[in-house]
C-alpha positions in Angstrom: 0.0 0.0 0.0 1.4 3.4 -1.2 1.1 6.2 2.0 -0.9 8.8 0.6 2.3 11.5 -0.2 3.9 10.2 3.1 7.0 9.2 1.1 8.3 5.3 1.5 6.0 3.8 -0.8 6.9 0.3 -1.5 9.8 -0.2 -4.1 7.9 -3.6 -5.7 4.0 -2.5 -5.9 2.4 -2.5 -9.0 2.1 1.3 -9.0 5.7 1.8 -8.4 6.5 -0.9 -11.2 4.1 1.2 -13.5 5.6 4.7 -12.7 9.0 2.9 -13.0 8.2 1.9 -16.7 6.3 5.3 -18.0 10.0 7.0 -17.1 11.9 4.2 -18.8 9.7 3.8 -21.7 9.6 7.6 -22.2 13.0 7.8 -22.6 14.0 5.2 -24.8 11.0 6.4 -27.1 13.0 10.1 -27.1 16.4 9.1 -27.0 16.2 6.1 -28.9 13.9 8.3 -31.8 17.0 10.4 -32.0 19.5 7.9 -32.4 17.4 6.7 -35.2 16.8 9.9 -36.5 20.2 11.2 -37.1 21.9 7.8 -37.8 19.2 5.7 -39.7 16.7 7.9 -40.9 18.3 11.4 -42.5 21.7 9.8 -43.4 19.4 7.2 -45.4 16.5 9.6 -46.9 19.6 11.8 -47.8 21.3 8.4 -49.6 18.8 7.1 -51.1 16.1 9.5 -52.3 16.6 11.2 -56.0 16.7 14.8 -55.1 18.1 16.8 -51.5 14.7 18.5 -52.0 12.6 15.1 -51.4 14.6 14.1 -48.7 14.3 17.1 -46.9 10.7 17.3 -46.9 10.9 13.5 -45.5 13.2 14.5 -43.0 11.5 17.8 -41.9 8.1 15.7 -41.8 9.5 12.7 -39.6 11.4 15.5 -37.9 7.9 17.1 -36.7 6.6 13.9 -36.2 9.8 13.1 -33.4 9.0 16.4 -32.1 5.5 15.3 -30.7 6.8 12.4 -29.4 9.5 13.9 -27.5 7.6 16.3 -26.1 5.0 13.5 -25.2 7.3 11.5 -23.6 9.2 14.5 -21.6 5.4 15.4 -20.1 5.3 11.2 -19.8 8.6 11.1 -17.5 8.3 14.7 -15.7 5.2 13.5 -14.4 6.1 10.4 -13.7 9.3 10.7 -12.0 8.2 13.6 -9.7 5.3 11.7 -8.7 8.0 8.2 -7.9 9.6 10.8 -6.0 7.2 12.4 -4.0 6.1 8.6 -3.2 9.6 7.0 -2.0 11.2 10.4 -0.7 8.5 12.3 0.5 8.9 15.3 -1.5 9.0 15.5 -5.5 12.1 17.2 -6.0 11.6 19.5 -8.4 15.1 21.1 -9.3 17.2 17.9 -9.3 19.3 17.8 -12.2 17.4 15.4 -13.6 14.4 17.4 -13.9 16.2 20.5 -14.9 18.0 18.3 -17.8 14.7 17.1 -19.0 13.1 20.4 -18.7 15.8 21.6 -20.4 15.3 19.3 -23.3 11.9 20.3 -23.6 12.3 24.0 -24.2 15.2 23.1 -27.0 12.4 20.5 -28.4 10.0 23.6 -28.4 12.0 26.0 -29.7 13.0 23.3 -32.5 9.4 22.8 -33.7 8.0 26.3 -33.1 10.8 28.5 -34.4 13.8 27.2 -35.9 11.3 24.4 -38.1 8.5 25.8 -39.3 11.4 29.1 -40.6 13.1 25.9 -42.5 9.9 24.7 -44.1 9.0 28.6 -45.4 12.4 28.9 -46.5 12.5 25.4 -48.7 8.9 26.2 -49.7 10.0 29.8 -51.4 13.4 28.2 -52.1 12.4 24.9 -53.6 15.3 22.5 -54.5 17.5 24.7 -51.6 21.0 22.8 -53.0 20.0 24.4 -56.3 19.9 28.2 -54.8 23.0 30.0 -55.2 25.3 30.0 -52.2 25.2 33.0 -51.9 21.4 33.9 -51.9 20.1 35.9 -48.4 17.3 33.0 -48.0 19.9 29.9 -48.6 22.3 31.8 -46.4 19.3 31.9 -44.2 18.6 28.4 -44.5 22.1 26.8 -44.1 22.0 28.7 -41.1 19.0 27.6 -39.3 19.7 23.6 -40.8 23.1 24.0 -38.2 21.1 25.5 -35.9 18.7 22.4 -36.1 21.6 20.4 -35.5 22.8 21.7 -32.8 19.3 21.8 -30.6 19.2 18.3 -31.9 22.8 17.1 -30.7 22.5 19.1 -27.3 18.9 17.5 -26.9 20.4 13.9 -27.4 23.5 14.2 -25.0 21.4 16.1 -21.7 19.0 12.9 -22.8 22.0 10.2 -22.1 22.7 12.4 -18.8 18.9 11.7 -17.9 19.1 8.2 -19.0 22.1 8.0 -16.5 20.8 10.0 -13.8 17.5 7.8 -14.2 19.7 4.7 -13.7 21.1 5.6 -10.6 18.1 6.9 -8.9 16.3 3.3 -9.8 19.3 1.5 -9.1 19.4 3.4 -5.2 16.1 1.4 -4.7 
């Protein structure tokens, strides 16, 4: 029996098992959807599709579509993991690292797919094949630009994500 917010709640019920699994199963669909993302998925679209043009729009779509995910299974583990904590220690912890990392990750998630993304997508639109704009054109200037950007949020979202998957491992493994 879990106290009502007393803290202690037993390690092996069923409703510590579940909370258990919504953090783990949040972040391997996050982490592990970015590993495939920027290892499988682009590298392959951009390998195998006739045209940089196509394979951008396939990578900007699945992009998006990784975007609602992640930001599903951030809400998924925040909740989660401060209700696991307010059970066993009493108190949720709200600005452990963990948390801070994963919140964090959301805000670089947000900024991805309500700024630097949907800027990318108006760009290629009035651009069209972007690889066959000069270099030197203000809106393919403007578009290289924001694709390193993309990059970057991407990359810095991926590594604070193996921190949390570390930090994650260690609080369960305290247990």
């Amino acid at each position: 029996m879990i106290p009502a917010f007393g803290g202690l709640a037993d390690y092996n019920s069923p409703a510590m098992s579940f909370l258990r699994f919504l953090m783990l199963l949040s972040l391997v669909c996050w982490i592990g959807g970015l590993i495939f993302f920027a290892f499988v998925l682009a590298p392959t679209a951009f390998s195998v599709l006739p045209t940089t043009h196509l394979a951008g729009n396939v990578v900007g779509r699945a992009l998006g579509k990784l975007h609602w995910i992640a930001i599903v299974s951030g809400v998924v583990y925040l909740i989660s993991s401060l209700l696991y904590s307010r059970l066993t220690d009493g108190t949720a912890h709200l600005f452990i690292a963990r948390h801070v990392l994963l919140c964090a990750m959301l805000a670089l998630t947000l900024i991805s797919q309500f700024g630097i993304i949907p800027r990318m997508d108006t760009l290629r639109a009035s651009l069209g094949e972007v690889s066959a704009a000069p270099i030197d054109n203000p809106q393919r200037v403007q578009f290289d630009a924001l694709h390193v950007w993309s990059t970057r949020v991407e990359g810095a979202v991926l590594l604070l994500g193996l921190v949390v998957v570390c930090l994650t491992a260690q609080q369960l493994a305290l247990r």
